[in-house]
ROSE-958762 format. One record per residue (C-alpha): y, z, x; residue in one letter. Coordinates in steps of 0.05 Angstrom, whole numbers, plus 32768, in hexadecimal, padded with zeros to 4 digits. Layout:
// ROSE-958762
<rec north="Y" up="Z" east="X" vexkol="A"/>
...
//
This chain:
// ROSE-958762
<rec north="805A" up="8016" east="7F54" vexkol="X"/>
<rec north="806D" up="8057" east="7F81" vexkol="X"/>
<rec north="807C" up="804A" east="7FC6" vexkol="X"/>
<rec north="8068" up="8061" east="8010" vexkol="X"/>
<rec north="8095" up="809B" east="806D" vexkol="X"/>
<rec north="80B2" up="809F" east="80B1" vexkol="X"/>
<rec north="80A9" up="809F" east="80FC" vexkol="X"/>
<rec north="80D4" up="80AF" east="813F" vexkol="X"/>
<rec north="80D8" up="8083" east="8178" vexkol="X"/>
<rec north="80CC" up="8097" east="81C8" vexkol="X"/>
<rec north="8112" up="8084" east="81F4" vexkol="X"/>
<rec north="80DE" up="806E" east="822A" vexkol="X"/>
<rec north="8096" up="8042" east="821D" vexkol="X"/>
<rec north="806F" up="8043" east="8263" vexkol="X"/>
<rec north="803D" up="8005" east="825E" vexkol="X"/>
<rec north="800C" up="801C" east="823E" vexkol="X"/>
<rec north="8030" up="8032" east="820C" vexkol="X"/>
<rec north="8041" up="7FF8" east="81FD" vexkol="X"/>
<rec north="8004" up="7FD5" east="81FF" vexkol="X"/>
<rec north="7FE8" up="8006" east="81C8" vexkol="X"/>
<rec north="8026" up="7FF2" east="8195" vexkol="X"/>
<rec north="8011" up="7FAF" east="819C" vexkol="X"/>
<rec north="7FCE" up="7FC1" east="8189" vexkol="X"/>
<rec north="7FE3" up="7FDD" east="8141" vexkol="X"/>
<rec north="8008" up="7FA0" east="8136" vexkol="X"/>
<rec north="7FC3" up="7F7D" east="8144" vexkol="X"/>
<rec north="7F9C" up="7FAC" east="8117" vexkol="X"/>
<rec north="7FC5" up="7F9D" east="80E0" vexkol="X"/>
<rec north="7FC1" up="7F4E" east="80E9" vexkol="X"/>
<rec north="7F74" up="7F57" east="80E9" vexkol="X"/>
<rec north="7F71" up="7F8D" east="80B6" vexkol="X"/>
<rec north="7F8C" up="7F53" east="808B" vexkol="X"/>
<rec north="7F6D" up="7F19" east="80AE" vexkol="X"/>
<rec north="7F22" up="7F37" east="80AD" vexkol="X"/>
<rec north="7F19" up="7F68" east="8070" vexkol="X"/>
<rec north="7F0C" up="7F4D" east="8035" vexkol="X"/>
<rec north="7F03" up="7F90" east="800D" vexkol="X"/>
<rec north="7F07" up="7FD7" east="800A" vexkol="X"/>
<rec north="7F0B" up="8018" east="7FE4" vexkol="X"/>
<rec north="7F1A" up="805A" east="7FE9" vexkol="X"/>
<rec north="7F37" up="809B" east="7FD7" vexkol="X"/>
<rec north="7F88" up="80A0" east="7FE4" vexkol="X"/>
<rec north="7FBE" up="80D6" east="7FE1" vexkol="X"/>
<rec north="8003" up="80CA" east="7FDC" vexkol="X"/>
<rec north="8041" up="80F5" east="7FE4" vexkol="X"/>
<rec north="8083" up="80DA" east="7FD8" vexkol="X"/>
<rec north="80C3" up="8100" east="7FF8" vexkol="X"/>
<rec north="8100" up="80FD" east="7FD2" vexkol="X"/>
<rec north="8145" up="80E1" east="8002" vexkol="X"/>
<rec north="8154" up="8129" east="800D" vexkol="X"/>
<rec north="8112" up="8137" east="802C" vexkol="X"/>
<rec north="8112" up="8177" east="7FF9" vexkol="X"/>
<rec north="80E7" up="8165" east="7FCB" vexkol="X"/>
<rec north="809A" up="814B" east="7FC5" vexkol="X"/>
<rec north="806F" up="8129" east="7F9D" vexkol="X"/>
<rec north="802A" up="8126" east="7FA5" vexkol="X"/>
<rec north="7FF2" up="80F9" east="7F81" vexkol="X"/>
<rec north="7FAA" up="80EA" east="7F8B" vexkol="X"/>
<rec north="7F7F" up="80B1" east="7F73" vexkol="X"/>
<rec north="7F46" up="8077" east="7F8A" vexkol="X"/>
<rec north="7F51" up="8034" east="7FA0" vexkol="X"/>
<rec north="7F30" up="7FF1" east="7F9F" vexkol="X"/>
<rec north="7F4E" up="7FA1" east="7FBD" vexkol="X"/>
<rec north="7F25" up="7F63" east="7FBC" vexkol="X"/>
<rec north="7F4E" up="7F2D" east="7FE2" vexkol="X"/>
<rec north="7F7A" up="7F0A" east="7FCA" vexkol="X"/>
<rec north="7FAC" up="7F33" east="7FA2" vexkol="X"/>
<rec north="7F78" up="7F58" east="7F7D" vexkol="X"/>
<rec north="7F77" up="7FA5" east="7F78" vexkol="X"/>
<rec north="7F73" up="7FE5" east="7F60" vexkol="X"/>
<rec north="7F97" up="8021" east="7F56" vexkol="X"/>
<rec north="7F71" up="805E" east="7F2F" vexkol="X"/>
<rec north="7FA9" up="809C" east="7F30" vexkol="X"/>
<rec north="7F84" up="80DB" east="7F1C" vexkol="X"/>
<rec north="7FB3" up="8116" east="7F34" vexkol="X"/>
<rec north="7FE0" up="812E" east="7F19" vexkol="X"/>
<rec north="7FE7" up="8101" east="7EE1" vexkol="X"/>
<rec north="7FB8" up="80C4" east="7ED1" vexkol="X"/>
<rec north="7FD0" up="8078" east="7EDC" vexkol="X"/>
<rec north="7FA7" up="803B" east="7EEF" vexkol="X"/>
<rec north="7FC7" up="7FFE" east="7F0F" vexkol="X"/>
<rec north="7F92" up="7FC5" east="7F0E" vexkol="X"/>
<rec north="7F9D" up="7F7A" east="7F25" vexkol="X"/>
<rec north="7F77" up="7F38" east="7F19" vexkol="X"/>
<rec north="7F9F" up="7F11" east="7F4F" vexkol="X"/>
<rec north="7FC3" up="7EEE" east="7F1B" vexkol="X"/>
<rec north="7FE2" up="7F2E" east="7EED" vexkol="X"/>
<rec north="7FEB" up="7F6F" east="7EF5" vexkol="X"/>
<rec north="7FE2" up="7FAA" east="7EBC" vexkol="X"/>
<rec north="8004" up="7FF3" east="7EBF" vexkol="X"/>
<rec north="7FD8" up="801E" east="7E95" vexkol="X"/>
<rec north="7FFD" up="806B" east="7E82" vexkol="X"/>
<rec north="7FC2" up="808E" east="7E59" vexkol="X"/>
<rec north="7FE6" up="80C6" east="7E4B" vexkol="X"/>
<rec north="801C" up="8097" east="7E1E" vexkol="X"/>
<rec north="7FE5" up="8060" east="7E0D" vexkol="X"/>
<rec north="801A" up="802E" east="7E32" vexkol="X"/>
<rec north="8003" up="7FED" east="7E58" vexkol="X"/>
<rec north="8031" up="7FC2" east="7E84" vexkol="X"/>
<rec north="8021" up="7F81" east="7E9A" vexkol="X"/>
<rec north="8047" up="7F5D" east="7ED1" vexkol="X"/>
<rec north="803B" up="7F19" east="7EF4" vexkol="X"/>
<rec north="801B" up="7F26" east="7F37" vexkol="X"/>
<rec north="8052" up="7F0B" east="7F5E" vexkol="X"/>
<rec north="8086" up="7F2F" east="7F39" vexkol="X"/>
<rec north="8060" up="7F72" east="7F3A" vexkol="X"/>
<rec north="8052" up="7F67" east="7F90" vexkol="X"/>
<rec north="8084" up="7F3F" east="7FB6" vexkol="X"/>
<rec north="808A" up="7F69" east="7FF5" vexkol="X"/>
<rec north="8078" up="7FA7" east="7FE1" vexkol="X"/>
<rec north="8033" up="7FD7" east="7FFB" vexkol="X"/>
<rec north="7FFA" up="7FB3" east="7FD6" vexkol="X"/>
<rec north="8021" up="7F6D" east="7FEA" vexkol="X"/>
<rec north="8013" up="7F8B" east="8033" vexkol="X"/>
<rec north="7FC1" up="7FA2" east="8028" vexkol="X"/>
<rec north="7FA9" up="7F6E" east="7FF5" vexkol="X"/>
<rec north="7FCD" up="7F35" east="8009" vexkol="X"/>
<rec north="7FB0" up="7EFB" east="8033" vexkol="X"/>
<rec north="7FF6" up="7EEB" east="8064" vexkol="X"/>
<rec north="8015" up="7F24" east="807E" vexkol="X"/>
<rec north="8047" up="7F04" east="80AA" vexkol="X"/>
<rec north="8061" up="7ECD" east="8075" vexkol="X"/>
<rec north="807E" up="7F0E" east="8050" vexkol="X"/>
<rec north="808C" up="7F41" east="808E" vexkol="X"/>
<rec north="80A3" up="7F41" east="80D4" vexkol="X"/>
<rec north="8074" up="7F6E" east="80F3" vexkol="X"/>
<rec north="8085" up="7FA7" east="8136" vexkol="X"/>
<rec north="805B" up="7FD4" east="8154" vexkol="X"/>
<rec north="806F" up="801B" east="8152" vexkol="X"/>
<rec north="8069" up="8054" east="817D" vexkol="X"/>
<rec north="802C" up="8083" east="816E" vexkol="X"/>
<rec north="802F" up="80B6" east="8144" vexkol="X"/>
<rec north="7FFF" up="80EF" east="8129" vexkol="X"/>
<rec north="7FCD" up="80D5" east="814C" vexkol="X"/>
<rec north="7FD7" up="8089" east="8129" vexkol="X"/>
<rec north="7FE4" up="804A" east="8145" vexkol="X"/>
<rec north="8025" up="802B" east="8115" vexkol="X"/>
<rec north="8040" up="7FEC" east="810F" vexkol="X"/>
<rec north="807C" up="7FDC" east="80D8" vexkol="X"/>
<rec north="807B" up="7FAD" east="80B0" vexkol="X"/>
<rec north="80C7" up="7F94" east="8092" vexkol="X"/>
<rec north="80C6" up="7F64" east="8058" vexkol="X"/>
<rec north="80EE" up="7F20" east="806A" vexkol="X"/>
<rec north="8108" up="7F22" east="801F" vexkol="X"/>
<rec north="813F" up="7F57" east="802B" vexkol="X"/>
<rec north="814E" up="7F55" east="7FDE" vexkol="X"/>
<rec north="8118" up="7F83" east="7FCC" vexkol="X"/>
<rec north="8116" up="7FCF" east="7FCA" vexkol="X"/>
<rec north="80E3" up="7FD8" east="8005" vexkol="X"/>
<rec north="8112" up="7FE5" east="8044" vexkol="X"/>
<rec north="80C8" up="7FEB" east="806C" vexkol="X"/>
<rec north="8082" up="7FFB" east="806C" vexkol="X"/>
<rec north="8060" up="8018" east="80AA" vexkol="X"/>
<rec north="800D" up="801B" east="80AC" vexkol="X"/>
<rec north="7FE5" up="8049" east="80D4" vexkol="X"/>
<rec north="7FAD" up="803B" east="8102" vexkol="X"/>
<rec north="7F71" up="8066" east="8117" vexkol="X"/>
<rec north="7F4B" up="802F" east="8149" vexkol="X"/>
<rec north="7F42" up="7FF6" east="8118" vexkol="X"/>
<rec north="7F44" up="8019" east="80D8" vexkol="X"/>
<rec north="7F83" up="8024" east="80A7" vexkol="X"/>
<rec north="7F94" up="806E" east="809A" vexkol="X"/>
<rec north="7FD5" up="8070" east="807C" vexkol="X"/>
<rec north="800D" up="8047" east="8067" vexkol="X"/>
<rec north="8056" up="805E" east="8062" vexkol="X"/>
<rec north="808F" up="8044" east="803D" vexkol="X"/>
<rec north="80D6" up="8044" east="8030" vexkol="X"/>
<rec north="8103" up="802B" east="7FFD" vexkol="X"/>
<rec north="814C" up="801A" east="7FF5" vexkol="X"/>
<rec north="8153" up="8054" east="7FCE" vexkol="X"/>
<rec north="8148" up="8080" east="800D" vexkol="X"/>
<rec north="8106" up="809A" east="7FEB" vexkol="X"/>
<rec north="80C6" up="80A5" east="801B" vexkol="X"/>
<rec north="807D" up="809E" east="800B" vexkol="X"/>
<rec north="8040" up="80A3" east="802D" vexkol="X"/>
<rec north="7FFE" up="8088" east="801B" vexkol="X"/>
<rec north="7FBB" up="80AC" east="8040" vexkol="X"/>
<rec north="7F78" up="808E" east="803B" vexkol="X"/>
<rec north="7F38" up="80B6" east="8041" vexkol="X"/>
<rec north="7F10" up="8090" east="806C" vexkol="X"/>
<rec north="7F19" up="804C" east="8047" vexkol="X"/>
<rec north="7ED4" up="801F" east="8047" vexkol="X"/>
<rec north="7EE5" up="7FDA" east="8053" vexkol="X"/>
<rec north="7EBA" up="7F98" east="8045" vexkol="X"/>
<rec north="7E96" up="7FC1" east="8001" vexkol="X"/>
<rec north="7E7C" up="7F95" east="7FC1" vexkol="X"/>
<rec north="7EA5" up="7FA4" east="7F8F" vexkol="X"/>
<rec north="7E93" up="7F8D" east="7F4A" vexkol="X"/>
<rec north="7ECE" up="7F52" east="7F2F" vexkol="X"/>
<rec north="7ED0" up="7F81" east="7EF1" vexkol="X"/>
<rec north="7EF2" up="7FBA" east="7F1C" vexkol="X"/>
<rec north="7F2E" up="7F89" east="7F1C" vexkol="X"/>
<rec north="7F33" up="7F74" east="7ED2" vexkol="X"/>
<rec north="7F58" up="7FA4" east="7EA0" vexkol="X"/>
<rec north="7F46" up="7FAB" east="7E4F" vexkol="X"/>
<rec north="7F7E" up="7FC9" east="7E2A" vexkol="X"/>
<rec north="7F6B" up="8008" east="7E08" vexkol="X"/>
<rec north="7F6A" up="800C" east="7DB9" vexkol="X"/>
<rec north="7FAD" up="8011" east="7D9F" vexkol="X"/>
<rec north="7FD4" up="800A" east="7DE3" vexkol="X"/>
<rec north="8022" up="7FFA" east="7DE4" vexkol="X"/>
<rec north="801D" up="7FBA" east="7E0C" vexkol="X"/>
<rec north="8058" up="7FA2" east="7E30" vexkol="X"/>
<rec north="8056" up="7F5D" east="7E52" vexkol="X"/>
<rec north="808B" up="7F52" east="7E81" vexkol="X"/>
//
């Protein structure tokens, strides 16, 4: 799964300041304590280590807690990513090709580990940020330092998530926008099962 950007930090904090990093850190703990669902419309622009060169998709999104979501890539090629909470399936259309994956093999510590999962800080050590285009941030780094997530970072307008930004060992950047995510929605269980098309390669890893 693609990953998610970057942020500069003030010499001097005065007080308060510092009292509204610790209040990202706080939105994230109860963004994953007290939502149970959500959905909305994403786009996501990954920067190359250079910096020189972009690219830019677009898609929806769905999670049911725990560990189940939804991934629907529309622009500018079409992919769903769809979990159950106990697999997940990679579906290119274009090549007929599905991937399945054990959840835990497919997550780990990685940006849908992060929104779906149900105990943040048993998988990341979580510190406030400063703010940042108008965002409250807090970053969150993986305790398993064997993966290739070096950090995630989510963004905070009040209570409610706006972005989330990642970066791997690779030096690659992404960043993940929400438009206006709804949180706490009925979602159907059948937006988090997955039938294999007619005639798909299927590939069960």
């Amino acid at each position: 799964m693609n990953s998610f950007r970057v942020v500069a930090v003030a010499a001097v904090l005065s007080a308060a300041s510092v009292s509204a990093f610790a209040d990202a850190a706080e939105s994230l703990r109860a963004f994953v304590k007290d939502v149970k669902s959500g959905q909305s419309t994403f786009t996501q622009t990954v920067t190359s280590p250079d910096g020189a060169k972009k690219k830019v998709s677009s898609g929806s999104f769905s999670f049911a807690r725990p560990n189940r979501f939804r991934f629907d890539y529309a622009k500018p090629y079409a992919q769903t990513i769809v979990s159950d909470g106990q697999k997940v399936w990679f579906h290119d259309p274009d090549l007929n090709q599905v991937t399945v994956r054990k959840m835990g093999d497919a997550l780990g510590s990685t940006p849908v580990a992060l929104l779906t999962g149900s105990s943040i800080e048993k998988t990341f050590d979580l510190k406030a940020q400063p703010d940042q285009g108008g965002l409250e941030w807090v970053m969150a780094t993986p305790k398993d330092s064997g993966g290739t997530i070096q950090w995630l970072k989510a963004g905070f307008r009040g209570k409610g998530l706006v972005a989330v930004e990642i970066a791997d060992s690779f030096g690659q950047r992404s960043l993940l926008t929400f438009d206006k995510l709804a949180t706490d929605v009925a979602l159907a269980p059948e937006a988090f099962r997955f039938a294999v098309p007619p005639g798909a390669d299927v590939s069960e890893q």
